[in-house]
C-alpha distance (Angstrom), angle and dihedral (degrees) to the residues before:
residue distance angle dihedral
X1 . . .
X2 3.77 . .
X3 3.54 114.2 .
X4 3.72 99.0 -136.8
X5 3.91 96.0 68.1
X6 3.70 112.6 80.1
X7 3.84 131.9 -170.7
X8 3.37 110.0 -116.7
X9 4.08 121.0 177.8
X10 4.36 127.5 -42.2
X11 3.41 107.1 -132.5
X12 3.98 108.0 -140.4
X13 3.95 99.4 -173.5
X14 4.08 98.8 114.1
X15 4.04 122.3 67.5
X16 3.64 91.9 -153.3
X17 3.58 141.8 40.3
X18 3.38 116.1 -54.6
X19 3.76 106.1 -131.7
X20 3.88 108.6 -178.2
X21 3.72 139.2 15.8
X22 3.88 132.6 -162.3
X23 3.74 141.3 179.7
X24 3.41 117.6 -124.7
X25 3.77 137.8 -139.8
X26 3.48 100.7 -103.3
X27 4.71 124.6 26.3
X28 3.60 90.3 -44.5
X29 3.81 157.0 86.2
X30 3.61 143.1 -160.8
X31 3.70 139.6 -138.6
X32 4.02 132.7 -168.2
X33 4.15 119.1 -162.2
X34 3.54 142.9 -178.3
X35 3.56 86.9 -95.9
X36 3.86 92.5 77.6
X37 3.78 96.6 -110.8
X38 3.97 145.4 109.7
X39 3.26 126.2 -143.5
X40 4.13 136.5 -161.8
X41 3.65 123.3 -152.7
X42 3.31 129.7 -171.1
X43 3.72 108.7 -125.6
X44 3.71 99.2 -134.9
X45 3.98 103.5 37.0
X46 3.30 91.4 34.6
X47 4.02 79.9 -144.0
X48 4.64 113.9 139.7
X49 3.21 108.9 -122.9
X50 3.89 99.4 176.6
X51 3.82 131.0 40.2
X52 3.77 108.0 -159.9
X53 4.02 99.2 -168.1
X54 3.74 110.1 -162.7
X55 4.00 97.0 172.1
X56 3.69 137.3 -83.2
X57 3.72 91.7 -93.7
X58 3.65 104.8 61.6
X59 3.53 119.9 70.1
X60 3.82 106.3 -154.5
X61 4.14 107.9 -139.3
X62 3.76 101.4 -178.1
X63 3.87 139.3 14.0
X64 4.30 131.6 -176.2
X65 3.67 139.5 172.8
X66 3.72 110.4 -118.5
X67 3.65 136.7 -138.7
X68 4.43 87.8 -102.6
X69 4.08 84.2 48.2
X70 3.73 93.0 -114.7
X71 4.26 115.4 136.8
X72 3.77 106.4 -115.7
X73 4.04 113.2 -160.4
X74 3.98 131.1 -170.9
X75 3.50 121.1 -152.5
X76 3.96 138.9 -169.0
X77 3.72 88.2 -105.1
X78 3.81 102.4 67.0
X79 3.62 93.0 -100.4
X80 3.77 134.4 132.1
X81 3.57 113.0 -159.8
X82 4.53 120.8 -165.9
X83 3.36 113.4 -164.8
X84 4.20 121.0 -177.2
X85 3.70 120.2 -143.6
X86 3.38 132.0 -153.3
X87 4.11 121.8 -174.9
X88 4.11 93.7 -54.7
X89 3.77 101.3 -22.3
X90 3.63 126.0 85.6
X91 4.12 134.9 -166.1
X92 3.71 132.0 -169.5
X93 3.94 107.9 -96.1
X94 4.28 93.9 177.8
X95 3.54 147.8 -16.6
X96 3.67 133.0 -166.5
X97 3.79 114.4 -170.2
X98 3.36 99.1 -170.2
X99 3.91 108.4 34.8
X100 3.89 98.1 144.2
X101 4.19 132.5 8.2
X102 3.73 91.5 -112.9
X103 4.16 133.0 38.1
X104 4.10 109.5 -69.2
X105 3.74 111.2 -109.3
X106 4.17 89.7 -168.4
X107 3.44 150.8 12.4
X108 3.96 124.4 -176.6
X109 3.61 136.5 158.4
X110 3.93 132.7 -92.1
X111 3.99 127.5 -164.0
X112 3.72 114.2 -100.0
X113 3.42 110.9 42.4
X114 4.33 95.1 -55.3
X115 3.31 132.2 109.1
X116 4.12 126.5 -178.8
X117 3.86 138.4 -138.4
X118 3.97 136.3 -165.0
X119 3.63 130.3 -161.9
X120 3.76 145.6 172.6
X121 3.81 86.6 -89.2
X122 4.43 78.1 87.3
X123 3.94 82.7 -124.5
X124 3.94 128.0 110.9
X125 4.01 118.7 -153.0
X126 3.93 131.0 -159.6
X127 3.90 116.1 -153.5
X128 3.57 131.8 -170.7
X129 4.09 114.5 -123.0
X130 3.71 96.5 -175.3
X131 2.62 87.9 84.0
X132 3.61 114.6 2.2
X133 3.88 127.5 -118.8
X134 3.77 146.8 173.9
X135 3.38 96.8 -146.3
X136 3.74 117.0 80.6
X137 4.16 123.4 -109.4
X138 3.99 73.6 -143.8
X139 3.63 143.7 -33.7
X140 3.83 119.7 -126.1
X141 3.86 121.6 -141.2
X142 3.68 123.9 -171.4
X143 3.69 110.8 96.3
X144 4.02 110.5 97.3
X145 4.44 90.9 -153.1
X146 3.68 137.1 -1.2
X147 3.74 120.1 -4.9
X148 3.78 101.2 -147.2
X149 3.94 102.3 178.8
X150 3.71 146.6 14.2
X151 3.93 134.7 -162.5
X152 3.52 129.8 -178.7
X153 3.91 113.4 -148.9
X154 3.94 108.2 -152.9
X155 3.57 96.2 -160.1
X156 3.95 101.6 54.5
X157 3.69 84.0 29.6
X158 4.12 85.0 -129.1
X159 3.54 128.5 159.0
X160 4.21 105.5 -142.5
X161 3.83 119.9 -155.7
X162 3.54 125.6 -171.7
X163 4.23 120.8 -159.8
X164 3.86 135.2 -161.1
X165 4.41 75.0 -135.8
X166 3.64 78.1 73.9
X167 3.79 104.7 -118.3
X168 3.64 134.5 116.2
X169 3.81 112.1 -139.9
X170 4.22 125.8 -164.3
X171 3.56 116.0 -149.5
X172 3.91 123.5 -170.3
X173 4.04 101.2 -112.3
X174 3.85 89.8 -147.0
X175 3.87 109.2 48.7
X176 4.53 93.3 14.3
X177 4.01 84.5 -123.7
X178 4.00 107.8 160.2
X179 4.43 98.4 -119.5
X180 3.70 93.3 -176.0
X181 3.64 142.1 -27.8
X182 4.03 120.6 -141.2
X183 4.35 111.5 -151.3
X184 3.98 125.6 -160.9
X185 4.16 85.3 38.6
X186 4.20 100.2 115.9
X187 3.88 107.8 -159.1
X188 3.69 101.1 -162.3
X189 3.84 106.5 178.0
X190 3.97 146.5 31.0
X191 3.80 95.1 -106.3
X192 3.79 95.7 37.9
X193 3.79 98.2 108.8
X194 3.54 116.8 78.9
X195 4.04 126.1 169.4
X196 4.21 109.9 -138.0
X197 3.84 101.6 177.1
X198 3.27 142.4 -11.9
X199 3.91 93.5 -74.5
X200 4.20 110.3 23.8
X201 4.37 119.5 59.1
X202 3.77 107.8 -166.8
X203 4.26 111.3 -129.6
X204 3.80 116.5 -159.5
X205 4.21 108.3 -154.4
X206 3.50 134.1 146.4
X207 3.68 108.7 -26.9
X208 3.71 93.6 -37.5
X209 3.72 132.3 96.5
X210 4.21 112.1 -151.3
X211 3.18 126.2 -151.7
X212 3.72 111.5 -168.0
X213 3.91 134.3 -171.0
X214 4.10 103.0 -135.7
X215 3.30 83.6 -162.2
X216 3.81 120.5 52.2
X217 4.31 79.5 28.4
X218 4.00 93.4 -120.5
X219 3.53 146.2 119.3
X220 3.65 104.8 -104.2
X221 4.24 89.7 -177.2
X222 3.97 136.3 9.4
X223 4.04 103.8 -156.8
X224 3.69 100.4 -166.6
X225 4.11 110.0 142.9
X226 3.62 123.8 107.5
X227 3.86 96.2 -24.7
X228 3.53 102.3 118.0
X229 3.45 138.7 -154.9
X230 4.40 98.8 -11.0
């Protein structure tokens, strides 16, 4: 093990699996679990200061922090759900019940006022949240089954979506063009797209580990031996 990384405290406050984290705005960050709640940490205590109960039967797949500060959640019953906070207290900014025609696999934040959100109905949708709307700035579709993931890369101002069709598909962030799409790459999981540098994202599938060049559109590495199940 190396040396330099150092357990430091489990945090037991959820009662299901805790499906997506964030950092927040200000010394803390959020979760969202099957158990139908969110949850704010402070960063340096490590201590919850606010409970955001949803319900028992939503599980909540995916939380961000978006550009107006308000906590956006997804949930396994098409919904997105807004919530405001203020110091410890919190009050319900939005809610779309019926976002997407299947359960929402993502959400994640977009400059200027937009965020987006995949789901097993294979399509991708951008919203406005200034203000807030149920009716799509656009719908993206590409994606032949399941989007599983999303990442939004800043500095190629790409929007990255990952497929159980296994292919990874760039779209422009500003006019939702499809730049280039990337087959035999098998995203298998909400959180499996990560960005690494300004040119490489790192895609967890099926017992292999990408690592793709956003760039030149290839996979620079398969990672495939003795990983197990990613």
């Amino acid at each position: 093990m190396n040396e330099n990384i150092k357990y430091i405290k489990s945090i037991s406050e959820h009662k299901g699996w805790v499906n997506s984290l964030c950092l927040l705005h200000d010394n803390r960050f959020a979760s969202c679990s099957n158990d139908g709640n969110i949850k704010i940490f402070n960063k340096s205590t490590y201590e919850c200061e606010i409970t955001i109960p949803i319900g028992k039967k939503f599980t909540l797949t995916s939380i961000c922090q978006l550009d107006n500060n308000d906590i956006l959640s997804s949930t396994n019953e098409k919904s997105i759900l807004a919530f405001s906070i203020s110091g410890n207290k919190y009050s319900l900014a939005f809610i779309n019940k019926s976002a997407h025609d299947g359960w929402i696999t993502k959400a994640i934040s977009l400059p200027n006022n937009r965020y987006a959100t995949s789901s097993n109905d294979n399509t991708i949708s951008v919203w406005s949240c200034a203000p807030y709307s149920e009716i799509p700035l656009t719908t993206l579709i590409k994606h032949k089954q399941y989007i599983n993931s999303m990442l939004y890369v800043k500095n190629k101002d790409l929007l990255i979506s990952g497929s159980y069709d296994y292919s990874i598909i760039m779209w422009n962030a500003t006019n939702y063009q499809s730049v280039l799409a990337i087959d035999g790459v098998y995203c298998c999981d909400r959180n499996s797209l990560m960005q690494i540098d300004e040119e490489r994202i790192i895609v967890g599938g099926n017992n292999h580990i990408y690592i793709i060049n956003i760039s030149e559109g290839k996979v620079e590495q398969d990672v495939k031996d003795n990983i197990g199940f990613v």
